[in-house]
ChimeraX commands (.cxc) that place a marker at each C-alpha (Angstrom):
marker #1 position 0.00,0.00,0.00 radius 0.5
marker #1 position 1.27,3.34,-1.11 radius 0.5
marker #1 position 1.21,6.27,1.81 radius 0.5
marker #1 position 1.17,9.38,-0.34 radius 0.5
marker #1 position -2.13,12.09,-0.01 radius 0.5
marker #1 position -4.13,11.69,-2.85 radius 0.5
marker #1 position -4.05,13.20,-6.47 radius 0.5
marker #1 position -5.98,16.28,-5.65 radius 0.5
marker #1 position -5.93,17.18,-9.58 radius 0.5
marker #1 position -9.81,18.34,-10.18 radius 0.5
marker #1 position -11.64,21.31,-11.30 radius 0.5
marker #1 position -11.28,22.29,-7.45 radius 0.5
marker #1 position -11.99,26.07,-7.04 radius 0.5
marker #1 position -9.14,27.29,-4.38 radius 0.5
marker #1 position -9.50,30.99,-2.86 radius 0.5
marker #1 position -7.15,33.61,-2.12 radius 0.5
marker #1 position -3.66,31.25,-3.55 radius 0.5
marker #1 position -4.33,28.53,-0.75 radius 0.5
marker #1 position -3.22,25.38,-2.30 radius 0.5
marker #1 position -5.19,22.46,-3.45 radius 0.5
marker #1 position -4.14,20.14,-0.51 radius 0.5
marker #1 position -6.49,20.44,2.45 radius 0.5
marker #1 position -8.97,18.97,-0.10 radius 0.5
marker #1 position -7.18,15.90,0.11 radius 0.5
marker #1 position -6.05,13.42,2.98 radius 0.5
marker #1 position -4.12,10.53,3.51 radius 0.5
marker #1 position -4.65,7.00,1.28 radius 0.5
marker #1 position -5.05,5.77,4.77 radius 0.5
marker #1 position -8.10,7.69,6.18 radius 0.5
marker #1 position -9.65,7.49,2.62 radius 0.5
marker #1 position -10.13,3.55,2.61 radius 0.5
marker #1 position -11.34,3.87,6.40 radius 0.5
marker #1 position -15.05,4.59,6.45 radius 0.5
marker #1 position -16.12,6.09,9.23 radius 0.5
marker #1 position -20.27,4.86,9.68 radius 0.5
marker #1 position -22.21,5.74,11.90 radius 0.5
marker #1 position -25.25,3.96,12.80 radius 0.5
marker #1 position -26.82,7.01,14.90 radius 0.5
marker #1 position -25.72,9.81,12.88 radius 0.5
marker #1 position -27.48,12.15,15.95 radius 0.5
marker #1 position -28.60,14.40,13.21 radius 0.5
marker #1 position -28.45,17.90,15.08 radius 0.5
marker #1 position -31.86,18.44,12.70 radius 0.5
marker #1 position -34.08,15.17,11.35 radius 0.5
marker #1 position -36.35,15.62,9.18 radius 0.5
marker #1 position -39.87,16.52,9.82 radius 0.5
marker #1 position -41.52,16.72,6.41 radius 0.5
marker #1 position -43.33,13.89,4.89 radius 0.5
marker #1 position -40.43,12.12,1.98 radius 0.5
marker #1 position -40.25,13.64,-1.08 radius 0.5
marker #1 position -40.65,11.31,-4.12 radius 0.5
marker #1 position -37.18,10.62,-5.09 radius 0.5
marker #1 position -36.53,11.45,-8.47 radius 0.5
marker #1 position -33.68,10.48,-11.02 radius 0.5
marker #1 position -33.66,12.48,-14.30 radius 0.5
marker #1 position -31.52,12.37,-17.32 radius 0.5
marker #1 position -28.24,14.30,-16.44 radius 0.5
marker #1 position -28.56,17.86,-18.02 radius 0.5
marker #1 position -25.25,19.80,-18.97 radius 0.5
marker #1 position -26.76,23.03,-17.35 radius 0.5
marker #1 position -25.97,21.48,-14.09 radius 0.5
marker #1 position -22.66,22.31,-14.72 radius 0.5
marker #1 position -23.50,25.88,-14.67 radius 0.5
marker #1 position -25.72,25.71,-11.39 radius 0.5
marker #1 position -22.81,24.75,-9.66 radius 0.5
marker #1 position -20.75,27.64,-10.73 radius 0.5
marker #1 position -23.48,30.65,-10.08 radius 0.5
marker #1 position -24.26,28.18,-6.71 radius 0.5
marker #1 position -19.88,28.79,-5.65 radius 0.5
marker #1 position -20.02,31.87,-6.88 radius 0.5
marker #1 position -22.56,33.12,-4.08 radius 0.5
marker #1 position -21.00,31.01,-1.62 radius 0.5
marker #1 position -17.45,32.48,-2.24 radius 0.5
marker #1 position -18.97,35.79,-2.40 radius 0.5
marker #1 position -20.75,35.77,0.94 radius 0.5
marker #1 position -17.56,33.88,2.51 radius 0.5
marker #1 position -15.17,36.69,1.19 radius 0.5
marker #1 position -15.36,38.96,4.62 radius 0.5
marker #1 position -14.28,35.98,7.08 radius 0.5
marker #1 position -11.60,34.33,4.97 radius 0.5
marker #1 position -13.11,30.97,5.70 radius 0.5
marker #1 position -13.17,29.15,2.51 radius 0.5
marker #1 position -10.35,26.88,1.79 radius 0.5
marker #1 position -12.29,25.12,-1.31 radius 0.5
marker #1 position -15.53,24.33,-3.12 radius 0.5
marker #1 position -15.87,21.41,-5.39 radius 0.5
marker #1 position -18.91,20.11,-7.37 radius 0.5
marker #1 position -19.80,16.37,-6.19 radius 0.5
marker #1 position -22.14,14.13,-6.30 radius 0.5
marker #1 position -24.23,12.79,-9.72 radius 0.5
marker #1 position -24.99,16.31,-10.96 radius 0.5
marker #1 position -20.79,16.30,-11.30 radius 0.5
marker #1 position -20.85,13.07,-13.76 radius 0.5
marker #1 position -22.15,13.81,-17.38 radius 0.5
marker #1 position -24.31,11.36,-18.80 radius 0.5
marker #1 position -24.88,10.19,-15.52 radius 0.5
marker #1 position -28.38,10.51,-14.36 radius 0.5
marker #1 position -29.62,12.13,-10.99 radius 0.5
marker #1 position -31.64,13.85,-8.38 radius 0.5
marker #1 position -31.72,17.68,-9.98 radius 0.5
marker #1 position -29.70,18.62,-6.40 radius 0.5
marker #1 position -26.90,20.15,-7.02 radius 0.5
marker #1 position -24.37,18.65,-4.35 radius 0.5
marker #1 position -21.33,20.92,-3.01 radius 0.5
marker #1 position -18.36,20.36,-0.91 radius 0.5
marker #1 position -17.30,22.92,1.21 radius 0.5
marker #1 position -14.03,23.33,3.09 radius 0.5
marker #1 position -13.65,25.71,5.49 radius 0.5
marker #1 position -10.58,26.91,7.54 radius 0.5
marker #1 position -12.57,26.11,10.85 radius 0.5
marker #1 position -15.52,23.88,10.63 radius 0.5
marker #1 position -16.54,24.51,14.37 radius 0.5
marker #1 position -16.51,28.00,13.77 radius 0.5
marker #1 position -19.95,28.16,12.48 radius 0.5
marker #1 position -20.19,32.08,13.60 radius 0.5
marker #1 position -17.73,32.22,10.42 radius 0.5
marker #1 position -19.70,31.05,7.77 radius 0.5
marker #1 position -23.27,29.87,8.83 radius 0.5
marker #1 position -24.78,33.13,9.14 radius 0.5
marker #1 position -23.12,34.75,5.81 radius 0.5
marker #1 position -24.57,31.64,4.18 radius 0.5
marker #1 position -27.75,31.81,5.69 radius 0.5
marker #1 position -27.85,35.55,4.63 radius 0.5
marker #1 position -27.32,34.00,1.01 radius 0.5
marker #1 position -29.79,31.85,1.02 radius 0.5
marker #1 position -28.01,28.46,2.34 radius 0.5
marker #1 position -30.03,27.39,5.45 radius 0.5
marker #1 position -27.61,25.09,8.26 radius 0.5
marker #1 position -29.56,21.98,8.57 radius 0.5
marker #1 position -27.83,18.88,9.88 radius 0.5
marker #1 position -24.87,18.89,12.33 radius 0.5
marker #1 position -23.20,15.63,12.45 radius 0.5
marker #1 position -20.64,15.76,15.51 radius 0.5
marker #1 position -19.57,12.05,15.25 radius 0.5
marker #1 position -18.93,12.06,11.31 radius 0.5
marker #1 position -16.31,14.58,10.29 radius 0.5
marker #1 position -18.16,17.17,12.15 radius 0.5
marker #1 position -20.37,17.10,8.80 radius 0.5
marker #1 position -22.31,20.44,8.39 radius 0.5
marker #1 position -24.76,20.46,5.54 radius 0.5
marker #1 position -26.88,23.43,4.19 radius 0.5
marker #1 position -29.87,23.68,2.13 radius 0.5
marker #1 position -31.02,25.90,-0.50 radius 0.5
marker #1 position -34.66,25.66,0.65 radius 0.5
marker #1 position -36.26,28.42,-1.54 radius 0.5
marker #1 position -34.01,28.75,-4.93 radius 0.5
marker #1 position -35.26,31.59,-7.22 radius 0.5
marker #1 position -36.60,31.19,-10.34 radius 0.5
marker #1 position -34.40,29.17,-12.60 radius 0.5
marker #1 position -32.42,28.14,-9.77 radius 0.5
marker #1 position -32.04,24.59,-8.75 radius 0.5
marker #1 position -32.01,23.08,-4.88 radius 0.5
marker #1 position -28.61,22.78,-3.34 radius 0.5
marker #1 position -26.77,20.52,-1.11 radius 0.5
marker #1 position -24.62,22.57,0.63 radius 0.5
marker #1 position -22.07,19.70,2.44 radius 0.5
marker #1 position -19.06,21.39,4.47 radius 0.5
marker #1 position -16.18,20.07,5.81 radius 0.5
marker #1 position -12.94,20.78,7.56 radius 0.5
marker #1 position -9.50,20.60,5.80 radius 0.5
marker #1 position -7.84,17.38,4.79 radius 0.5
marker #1 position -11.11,15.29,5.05 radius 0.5
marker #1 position -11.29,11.83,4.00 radius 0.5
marker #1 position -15.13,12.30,3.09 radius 0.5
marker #1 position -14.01,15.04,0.97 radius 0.5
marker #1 position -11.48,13.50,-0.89 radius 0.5
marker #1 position -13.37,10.31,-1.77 radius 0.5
marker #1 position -16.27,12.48,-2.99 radius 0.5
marker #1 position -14.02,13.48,-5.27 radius 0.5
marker #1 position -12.18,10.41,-6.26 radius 0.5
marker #1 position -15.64,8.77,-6.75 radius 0.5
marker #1 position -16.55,11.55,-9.39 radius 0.5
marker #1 position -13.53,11.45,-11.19 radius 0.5
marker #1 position -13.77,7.58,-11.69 radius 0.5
marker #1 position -17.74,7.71,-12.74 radius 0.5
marker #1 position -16.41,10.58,-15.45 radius 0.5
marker #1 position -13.67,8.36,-16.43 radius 0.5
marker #1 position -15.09,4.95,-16.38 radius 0.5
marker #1 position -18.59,4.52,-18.28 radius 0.5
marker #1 position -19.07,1.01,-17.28 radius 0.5
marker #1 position -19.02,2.14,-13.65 radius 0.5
marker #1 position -21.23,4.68,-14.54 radius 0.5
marker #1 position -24.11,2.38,-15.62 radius 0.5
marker #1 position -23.01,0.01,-12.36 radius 0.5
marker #1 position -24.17,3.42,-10.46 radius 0.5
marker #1 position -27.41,4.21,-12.43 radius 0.5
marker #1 position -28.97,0.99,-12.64 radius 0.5
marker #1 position -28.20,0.80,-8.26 radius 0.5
marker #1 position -29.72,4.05,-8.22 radius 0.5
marker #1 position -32.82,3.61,-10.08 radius 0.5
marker #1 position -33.73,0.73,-8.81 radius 0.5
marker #1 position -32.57,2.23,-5.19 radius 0.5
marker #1 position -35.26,5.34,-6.05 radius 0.5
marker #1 position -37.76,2.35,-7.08 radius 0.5
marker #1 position -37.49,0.73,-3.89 radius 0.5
marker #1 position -37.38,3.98,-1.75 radius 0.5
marker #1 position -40.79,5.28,-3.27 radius 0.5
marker #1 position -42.73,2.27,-2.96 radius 0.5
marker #1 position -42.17,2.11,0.90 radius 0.5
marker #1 position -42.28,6.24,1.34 radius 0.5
marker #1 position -38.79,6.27,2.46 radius 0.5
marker #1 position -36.78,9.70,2.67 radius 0.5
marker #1 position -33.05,10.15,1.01 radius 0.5
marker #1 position -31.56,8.57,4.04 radius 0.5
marker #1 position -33.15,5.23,3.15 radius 0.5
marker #1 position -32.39,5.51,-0.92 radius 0.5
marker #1 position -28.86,6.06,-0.01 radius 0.5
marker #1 position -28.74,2.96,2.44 radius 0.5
marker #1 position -30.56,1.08,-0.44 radius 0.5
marker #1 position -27.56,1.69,-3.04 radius 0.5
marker #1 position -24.24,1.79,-0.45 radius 0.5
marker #1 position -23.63,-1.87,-1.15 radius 0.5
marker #1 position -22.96,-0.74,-5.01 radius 0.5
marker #1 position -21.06,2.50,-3.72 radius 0.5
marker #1 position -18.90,0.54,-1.97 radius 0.5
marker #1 position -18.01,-1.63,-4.55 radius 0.5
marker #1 position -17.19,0.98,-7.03 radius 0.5
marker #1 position -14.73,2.33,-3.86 radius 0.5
marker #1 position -13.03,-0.47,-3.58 radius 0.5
marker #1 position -12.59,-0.99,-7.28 radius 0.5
marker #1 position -10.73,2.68,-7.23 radius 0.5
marker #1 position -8.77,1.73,-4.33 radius 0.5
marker #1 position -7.41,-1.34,-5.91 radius 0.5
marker #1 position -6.84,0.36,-9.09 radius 0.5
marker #1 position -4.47,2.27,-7.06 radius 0.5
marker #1 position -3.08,0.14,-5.38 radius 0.5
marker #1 position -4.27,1.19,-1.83 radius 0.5
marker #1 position -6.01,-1.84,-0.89 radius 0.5
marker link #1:1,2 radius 0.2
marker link #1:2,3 radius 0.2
marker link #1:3,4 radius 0.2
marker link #1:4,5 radius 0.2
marker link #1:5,6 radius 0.2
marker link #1:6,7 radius 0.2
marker link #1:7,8 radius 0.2
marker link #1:8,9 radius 0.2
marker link #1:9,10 radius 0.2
marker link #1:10,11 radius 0.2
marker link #1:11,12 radius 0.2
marker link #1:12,13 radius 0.2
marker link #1:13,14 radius 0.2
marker link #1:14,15 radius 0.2
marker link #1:15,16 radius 0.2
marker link #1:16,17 radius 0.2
marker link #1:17,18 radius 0.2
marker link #1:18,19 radius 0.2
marker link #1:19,20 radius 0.2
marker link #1:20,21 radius 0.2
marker link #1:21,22 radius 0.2
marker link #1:22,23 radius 0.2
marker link #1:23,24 radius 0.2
marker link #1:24,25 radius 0.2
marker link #1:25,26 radius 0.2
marker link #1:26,27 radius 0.2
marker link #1:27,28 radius 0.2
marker link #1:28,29 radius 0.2
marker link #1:29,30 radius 0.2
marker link #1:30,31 radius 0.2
marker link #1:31,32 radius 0.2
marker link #1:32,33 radius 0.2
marker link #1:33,34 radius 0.2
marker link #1:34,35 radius 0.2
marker link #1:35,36 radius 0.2
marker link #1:36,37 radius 0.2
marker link #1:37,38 radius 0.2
marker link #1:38,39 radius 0.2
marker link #1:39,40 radius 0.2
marker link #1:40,41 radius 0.2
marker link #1:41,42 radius 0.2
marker link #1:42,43 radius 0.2
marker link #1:43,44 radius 0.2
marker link #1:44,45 radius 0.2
marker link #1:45,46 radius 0.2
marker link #1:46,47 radius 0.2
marker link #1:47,48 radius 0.2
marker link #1:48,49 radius 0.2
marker link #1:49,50 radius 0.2
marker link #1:50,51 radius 0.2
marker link #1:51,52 radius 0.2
marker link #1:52,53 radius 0.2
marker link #1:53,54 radius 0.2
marker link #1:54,55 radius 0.2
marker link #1:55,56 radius 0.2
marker link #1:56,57 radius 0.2
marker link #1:57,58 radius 0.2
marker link #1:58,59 radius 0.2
marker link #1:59,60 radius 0.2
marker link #1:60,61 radius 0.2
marker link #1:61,62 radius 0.2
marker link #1:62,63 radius 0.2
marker link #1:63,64 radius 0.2
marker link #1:64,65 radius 0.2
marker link #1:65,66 radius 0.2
marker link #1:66,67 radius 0.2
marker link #1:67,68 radius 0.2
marker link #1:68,69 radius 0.2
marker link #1:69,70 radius 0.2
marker link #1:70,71 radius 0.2
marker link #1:71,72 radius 0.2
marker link #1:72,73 radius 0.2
marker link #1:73,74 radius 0.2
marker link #1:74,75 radius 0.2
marker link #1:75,76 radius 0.2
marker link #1:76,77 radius 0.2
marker link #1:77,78 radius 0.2
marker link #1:78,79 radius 0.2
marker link #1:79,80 radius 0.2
marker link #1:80,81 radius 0.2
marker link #1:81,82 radius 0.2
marker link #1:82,83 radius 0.2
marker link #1:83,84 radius 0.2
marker link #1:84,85 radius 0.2
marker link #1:85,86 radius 0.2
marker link #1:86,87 radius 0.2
marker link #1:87,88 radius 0.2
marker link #1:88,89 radius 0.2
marker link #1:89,90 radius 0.2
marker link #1:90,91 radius 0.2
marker link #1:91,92 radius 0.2
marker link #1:92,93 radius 0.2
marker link #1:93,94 radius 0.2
marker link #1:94,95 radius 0.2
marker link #1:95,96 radius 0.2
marker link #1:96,97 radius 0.2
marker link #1:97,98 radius 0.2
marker link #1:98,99 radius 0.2
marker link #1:99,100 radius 0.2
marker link #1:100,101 radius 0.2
marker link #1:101,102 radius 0.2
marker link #1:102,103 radius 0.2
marker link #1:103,104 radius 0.2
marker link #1:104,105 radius 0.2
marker link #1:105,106 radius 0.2
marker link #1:106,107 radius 0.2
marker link #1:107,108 radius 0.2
marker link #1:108,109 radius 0.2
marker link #1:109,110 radius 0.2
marker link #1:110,111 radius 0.2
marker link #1:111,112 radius 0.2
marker link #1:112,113 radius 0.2
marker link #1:113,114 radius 0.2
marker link #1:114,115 radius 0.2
marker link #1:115,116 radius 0.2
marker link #1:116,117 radius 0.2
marker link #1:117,118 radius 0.2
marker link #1:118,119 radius 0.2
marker link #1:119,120 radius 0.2
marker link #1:120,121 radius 0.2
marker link #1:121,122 radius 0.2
marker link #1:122,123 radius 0.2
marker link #1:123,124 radius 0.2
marker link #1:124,125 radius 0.2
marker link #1:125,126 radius 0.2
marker link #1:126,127 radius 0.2
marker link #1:127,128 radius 0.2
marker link #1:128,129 radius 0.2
marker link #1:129,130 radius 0.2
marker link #1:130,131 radius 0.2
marker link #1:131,132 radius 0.2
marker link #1:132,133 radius 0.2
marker link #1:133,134 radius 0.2
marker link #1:134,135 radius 0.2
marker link #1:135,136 radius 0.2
marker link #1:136,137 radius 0.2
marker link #1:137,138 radius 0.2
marker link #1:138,139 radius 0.2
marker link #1:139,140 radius 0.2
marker link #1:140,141 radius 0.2
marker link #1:141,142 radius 0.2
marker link #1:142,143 radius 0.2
marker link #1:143,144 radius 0.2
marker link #1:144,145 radius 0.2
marker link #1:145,146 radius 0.2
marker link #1:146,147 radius 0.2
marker link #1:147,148 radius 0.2
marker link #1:148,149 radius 0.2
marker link #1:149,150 radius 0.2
marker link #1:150,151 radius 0.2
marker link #1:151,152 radius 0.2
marker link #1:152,153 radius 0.2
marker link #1:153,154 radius 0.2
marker link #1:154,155 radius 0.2
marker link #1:155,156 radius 0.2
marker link #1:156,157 radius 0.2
marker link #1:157,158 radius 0.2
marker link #1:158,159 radius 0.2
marker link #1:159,160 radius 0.2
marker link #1:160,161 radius 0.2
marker link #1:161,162 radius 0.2
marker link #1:162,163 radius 0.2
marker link #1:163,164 radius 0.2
marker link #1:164,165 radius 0.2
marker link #1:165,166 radius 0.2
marker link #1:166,167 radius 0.2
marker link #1:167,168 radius 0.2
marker link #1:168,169 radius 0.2
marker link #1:169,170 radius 0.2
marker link #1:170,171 radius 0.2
marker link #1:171,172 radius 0.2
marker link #1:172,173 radius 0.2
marker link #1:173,174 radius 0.2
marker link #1:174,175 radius 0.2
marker link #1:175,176 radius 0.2
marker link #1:176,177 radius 0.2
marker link #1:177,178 radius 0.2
marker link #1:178,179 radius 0.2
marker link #1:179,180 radius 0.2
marker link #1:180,181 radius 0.2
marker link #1:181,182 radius 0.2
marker link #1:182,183 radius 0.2
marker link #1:183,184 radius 0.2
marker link #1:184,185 radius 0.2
marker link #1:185,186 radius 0.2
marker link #1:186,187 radius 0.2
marker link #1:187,188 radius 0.2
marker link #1:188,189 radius 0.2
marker link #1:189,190 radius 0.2
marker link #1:190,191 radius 0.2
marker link #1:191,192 radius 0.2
marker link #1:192,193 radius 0.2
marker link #1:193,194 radius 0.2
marker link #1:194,195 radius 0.2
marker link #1:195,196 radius 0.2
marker link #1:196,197 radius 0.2
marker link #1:197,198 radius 0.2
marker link #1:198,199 radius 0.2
marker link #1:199,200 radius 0.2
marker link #1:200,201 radius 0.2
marker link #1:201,202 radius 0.2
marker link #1:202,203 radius 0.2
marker link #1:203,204 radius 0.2
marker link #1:204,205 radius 0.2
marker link #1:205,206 radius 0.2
marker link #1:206,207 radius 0.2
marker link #1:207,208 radius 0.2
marker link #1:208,209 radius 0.2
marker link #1:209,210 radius 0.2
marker link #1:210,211 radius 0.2
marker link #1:211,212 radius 0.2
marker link #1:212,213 radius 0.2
marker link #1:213,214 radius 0.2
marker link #1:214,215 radius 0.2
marker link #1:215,216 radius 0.2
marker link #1:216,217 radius 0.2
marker link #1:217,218 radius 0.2
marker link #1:218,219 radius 0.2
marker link #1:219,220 radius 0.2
marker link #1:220,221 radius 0.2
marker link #1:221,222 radius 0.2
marker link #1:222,223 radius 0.2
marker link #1:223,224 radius 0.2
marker link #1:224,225 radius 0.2
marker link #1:225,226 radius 0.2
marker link #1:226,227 radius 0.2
marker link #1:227,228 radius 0.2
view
């Protein structure tokens, strides 16, 4: 097993000349998931689930992330807080299909200095809505009420040098690079989304539903490396 960080090479958006490598972390902590099986969500959800729905992928998404890091870099400038922003998750994959959420990761210097970025964010229409102590100290924001033409938001953020972080990004690299792997993913998540509906489950469940494939594809990109 090899013991250098990870190739952080991506279209990673990096403020103010910090470098790329706090959006990485060590081979090590990136094969080691972390689950938790009481995530102790600081917010649950109260809402009745949502039909989950996976659409064609649409090369506009590409663009929704950019005005999305654009606002979030914007309303971060004043504290200095933002290490990195990257564009995860299926809506990062073309040809891939997905939820129409566009998914974000964002590092910050300090992740437990919420008085840093929460409010700014909230001020730009990012709403704080899960803490997740036990799990990277996992903050995630929602865009609750986009404006016109605007698409929801996942707003995930992170700490420096996060394994989460850097197999986010791993993941979507491989998906873009590997099309077989790509239909491995859609067919687990349709049928996932299937599953999930019939039963009224919310996201939590669909995600539980397709991990077994997730992992696989992992472990495939670890080997490929030669990390496992």
């Amino acid at each position: 097993m090899t013991h250098s960080s990870a190739d952080d090479s991506s279209e990673s958006e990096v403020a103010d000349g910090v470098p790329a490598e706090p959006m990485s972390a060590s081979n090590a902590d990136i094969i080691t998931f972390n689950d938790v099986k009481d995530p102790n969500l600081w917010v649950r959800p109260t809402t009745s689930p949502a039909t989950i729905e996976i659409i064609d992928h649409d090369p506009a998404w590409a663009d929704h992330f950019a005005e999305a890091a654009h606002r979030i870099r914007r309303a971060l400038a004043p504290s200095g807080s933002v290490v990195g922003i990257d564009h995860v998750g299926s809506t990062s994959v073309p040809g891939l299909p997905a939820k129409p959420i566009i998914d974000i990761a964002l590092v910050v210097a300090d992740l437990t200095a919420e008085e840093d970025y929460v409010p700014a964010l909230a001020e730009a229409g990012f709403v704080l809505t899960i803490r997740e102590p036990a799990w990277y100290e996992h903050r995630m924001l929602k865009r609750l009420d986009p404006e016109p033409g605007q698409l929801d938001c996942n707003l995930h953020v992170f700490g420096p040098r996060c394994a989460e972080v850097a197999r986010m990004r791993l993941f979507r690299d491989w998906l873009r690079e590997h099309e077989d792997e790509r239909g491995i993913y859609e067919s687990a998540k349709r049928t996932a989304a299937e599953e999930s509906n019939a039963v009224g489950e919310t996201v939590m469940g669909y995600n539980a539903r397709k991990q077994a494939a997730v992992r696989g594809i992992y472990h495939r990109i670890f080997e490929a490396r030669d990390w496992v």
